[in-house]
N, C-alpha and C positions, 0 to 999 in steps of 0.2 A: 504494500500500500504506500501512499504518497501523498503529501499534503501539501497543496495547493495552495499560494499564494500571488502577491504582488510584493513587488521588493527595488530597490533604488542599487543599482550597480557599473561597475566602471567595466566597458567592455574594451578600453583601450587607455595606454596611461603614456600621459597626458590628458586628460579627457575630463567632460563631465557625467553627471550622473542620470544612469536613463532608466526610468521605471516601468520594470519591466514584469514577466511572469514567473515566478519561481517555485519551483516540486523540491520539500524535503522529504527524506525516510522520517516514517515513524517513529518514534524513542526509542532508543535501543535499553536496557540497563544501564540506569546511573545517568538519565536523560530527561531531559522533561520538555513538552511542547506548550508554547506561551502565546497568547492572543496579545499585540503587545499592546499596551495606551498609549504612549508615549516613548520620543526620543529626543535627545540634547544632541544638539548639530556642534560636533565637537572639533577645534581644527584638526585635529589629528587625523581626520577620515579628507578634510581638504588636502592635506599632507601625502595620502594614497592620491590622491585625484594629481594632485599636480608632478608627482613621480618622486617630494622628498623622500616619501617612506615607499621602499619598492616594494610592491605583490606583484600577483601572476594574475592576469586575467580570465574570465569574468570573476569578478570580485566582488561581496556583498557586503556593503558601510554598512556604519552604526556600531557604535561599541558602549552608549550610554543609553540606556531605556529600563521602563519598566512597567507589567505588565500582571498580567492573571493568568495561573497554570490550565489546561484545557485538555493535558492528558499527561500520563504520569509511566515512563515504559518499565517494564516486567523488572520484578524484585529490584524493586528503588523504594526502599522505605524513606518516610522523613519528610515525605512531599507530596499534596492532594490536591485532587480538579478543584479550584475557587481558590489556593492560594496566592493571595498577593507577593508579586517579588520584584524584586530591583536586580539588576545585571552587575556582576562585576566585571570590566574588561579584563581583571585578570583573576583566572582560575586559581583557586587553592585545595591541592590535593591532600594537605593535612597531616603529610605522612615525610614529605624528604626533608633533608638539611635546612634547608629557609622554613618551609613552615612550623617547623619540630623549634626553630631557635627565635619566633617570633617576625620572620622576616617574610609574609607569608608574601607580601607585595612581589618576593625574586623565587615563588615557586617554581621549578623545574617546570612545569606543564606551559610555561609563558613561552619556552619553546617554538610552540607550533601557534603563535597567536597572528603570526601574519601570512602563515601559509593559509591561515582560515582549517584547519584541518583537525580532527582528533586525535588523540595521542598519538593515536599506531597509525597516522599518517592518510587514513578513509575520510571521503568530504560525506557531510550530510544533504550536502543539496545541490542543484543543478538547474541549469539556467541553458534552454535553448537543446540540452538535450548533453551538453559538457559540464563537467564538474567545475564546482565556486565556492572560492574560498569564502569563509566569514569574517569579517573582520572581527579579530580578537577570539574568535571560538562564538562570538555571540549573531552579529547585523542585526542589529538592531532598526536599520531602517528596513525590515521588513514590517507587514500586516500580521505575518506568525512567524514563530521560528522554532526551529528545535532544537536544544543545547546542551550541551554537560551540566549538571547541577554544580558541578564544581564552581561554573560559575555563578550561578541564581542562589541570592540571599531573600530567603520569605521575611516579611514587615508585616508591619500591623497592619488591617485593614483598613482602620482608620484616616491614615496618613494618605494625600493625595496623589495617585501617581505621577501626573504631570508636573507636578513638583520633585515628589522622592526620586526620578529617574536623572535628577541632577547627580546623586550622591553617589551615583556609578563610575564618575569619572572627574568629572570639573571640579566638582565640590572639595572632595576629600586629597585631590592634587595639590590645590590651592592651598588650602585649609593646611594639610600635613609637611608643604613646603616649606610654611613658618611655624606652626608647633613642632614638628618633630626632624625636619630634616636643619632647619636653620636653629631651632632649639632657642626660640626668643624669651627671654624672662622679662618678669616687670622692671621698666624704667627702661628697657632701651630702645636704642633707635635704627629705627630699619627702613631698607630702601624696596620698594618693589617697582623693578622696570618692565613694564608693558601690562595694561589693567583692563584684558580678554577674561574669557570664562574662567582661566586658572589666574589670574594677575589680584582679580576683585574679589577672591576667597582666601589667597593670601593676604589680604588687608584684611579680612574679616579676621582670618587665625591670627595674626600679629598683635590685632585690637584687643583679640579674647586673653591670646597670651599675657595681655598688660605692658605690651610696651608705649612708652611711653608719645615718641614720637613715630608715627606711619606713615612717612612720605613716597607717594603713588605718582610713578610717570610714567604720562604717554601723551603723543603730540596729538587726541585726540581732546575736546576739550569735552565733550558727552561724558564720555568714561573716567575725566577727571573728576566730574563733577560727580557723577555714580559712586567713587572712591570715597568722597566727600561723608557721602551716606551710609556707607559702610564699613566705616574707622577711619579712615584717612585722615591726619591730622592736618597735613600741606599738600599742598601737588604741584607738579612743575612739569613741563614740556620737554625737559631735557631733561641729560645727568649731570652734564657741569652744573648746575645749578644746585640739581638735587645735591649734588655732593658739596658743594660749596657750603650749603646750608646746615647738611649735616657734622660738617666742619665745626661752622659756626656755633652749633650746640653743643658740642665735645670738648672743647677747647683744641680744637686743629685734630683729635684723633679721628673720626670721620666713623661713620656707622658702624655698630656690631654687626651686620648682617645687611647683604645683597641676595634679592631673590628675582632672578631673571627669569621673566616667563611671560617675554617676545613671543608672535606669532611664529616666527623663522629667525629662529634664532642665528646670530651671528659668530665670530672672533671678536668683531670690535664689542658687540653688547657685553662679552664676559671681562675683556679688555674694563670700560667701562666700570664700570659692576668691581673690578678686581681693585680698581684705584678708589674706589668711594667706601671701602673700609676700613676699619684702624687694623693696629696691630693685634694676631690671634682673632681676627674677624673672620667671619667669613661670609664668600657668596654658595649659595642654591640655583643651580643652574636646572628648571625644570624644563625649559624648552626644547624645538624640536627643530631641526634643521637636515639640509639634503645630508648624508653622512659622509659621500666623498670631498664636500665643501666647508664644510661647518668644522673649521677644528679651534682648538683651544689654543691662542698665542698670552702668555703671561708671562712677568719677566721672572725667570727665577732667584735672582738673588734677593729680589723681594718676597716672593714667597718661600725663600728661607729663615732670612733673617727677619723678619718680619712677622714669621710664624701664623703666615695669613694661612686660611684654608678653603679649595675646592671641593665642594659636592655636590653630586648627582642627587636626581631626588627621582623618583619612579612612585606614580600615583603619591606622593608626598609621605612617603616609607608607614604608608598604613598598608593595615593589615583590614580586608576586608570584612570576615566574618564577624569580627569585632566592630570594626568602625562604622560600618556602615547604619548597621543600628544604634549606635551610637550620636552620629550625627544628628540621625532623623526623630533622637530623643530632644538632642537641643532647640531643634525645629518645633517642638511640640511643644518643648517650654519656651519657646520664645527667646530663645539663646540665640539662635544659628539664622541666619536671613537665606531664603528660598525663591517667595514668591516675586521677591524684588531684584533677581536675577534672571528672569524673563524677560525679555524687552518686548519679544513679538512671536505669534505661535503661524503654524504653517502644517499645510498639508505636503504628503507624502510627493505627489506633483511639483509641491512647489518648492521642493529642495535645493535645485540650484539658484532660485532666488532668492533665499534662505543665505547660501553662502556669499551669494551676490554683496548681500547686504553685510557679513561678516565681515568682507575685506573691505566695505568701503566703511568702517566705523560705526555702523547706526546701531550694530547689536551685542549688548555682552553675553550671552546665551539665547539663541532660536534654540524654539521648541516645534518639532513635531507633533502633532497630534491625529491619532487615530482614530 
């Protein structure tokens, strides 16, 4: 058997997204098939469109959404038709060296997450009659899908999915790139460069964190002003500026902490970003860039004596099965801001206008809706 859908896919890369007919297999064990509500138009899926991030085509986006279970395959305890779940784009199997040591975010199963493929390398679904990857294990811009539960965390029903289906990706990147990967405590001061769907959750984590000052830049002045609303204490257009500032509040030491998370990421923005911290600072480099292009130029005799430091941040070193429920607890209390992260909702047709509007500023997160 086969399940029929419609789904948003890149049949050539460079390319955009065409929506088109898609047949998945039924759940195998250890799988569940999901009606979706919702999905967050995440750059990272424009990243496959435009050939930074390389797949193989046909290819099927979305790696942020969340939806209602609609069937459940053969001996999969744990999971029932009407459960509410949120997607994580990265799987956690529970069992090897990253999940076992709390680092469930660098599971081994992350793997095959751009091949679109299950462990042992079989596609779920097929497009035209040829096998298609998922993007992440999930595609979430499809109308249904079917997936590893590894990825699918169940939530309350309560909570809205057209909101909750942010915390699959934007959210908890953002969010974890200043709590846990840049480790901000009360009273400091931090830089976040470019203030997109991960740039505007890193203010928000920085805010929560308690630091003191959260200066937000981007040459856009919408998303300045967004930041505004969402901790941001200053904002500025540039980094000389920002750092100049952050100078000025330190006495010349310059920010504990740079969190870069540019649309396409550069050299010069970590360049940047590397000069506008003090000593034993550091930058969070979460962005995403072409990989043969994008490399890291800093000078090292400053980042020795200096004691400055680089880090990666992947989904902002959370751990999904935890965090995500977690999040969507703040949200309930009125901790976490959600709904004010929507700028504009859209149908599954209208995706690439959706991105359209991404690179020209006017959105910190589009929402599909189903």
């Amino acid at each position: 058997m086969v399940v029929k859908t419609r789904g948003a896919v890149l049949k050539s890369v460079p390319g955009t997204w065409e929506v088109v007919d898609v047949e998945f297999e039924d759940p195998r064990q250890g799988e569940v098939q999901i009606k979706m509500t919702a999905s967050g138009m995440c750059h990272s899926d424009d990243h496959c469109s435009t050939g930074d991030i390389p797949v193989a085509v046909p290819f099927i986006g979305g790696h942020e959404g969340a939806g209602v279970v609609e069937a459940v395959g053969p001996n999969t305890p744990g999971y029932e038709v009407g459960d509410h779940v949120v997607m994580s784009f990265l799987p956690g199997c529970g069992k090897c060296r990253w999940c076992a040591s709390g680092q469930q975010n660098l599971c081994d199963l992350g793997a095959t997450l751009l091949a679109g493929t299950r462990a042992d390398g079989s596609f779920r679904a097929t497009v035209d009659g040829a096998e298609a990857g998922q993007m992440c294990g999930i595609s979430t811009f499809c109308e249904t899908i079917v997936t590893s539960v590894d990825s699918v965390i169940v939530v309350d029903k309560d909570i809205p999915l057209d909101k909750a289906c942010l915390v699959g990706c934007g959210v908890g990147t953002g969010w974890g790139s200043a709590v846990n990967s840049a480790a901000v405590k009360p009273g400091q001061t931090v830089i976040i460069m470019g203030i997109g769907g991960i740039g505007i959750n890193a203010v928000q984590g920085a805010s929560h964190a308690g630091a003191s000052n959260v200066i937000a830049v981007d040459p856009v002045q919408f998303k300045r002003e967004m930041a505004e609303t969402m901790g941001a204490t200053k904002t500025f257009d540039n980094m000389a500026d920002a750092t100049e500032y952050a100078q000025g509040l330190t006495n010349g030491q310059g920010a504990d902490s740079a969190i870069v998370t540019t649309g396409v990421i550069s050299s010069e923005h970590i360049a940047e970003a590397f000069s506008s911290i003090r000593k034993a600072g550091t930058v969070v480099v979460t962005g995403l860039g072409n990989p043969e292009t994008s490399l890291v130029q800093i000078p090292a005799f400053e980042l020795t004596l200096f004691q400055k430091r680089l880090q990666g941040s992947l989904y902002g070193e959370s751990n999904p099965t935890r965090d995500i429920p977690w999040l969507l607890q703040m949200y309930t209390d009125g901790k976490l801001k959600l709904d004010e992260l929507v700028t504009k909702t859209y149908t599954l047709d209208d995706i690439n206008q959706g991105y359209e509007d991404m690179h020209a500023g006017t959105n910190l997160r589009g929402v599909i809706i189903y």
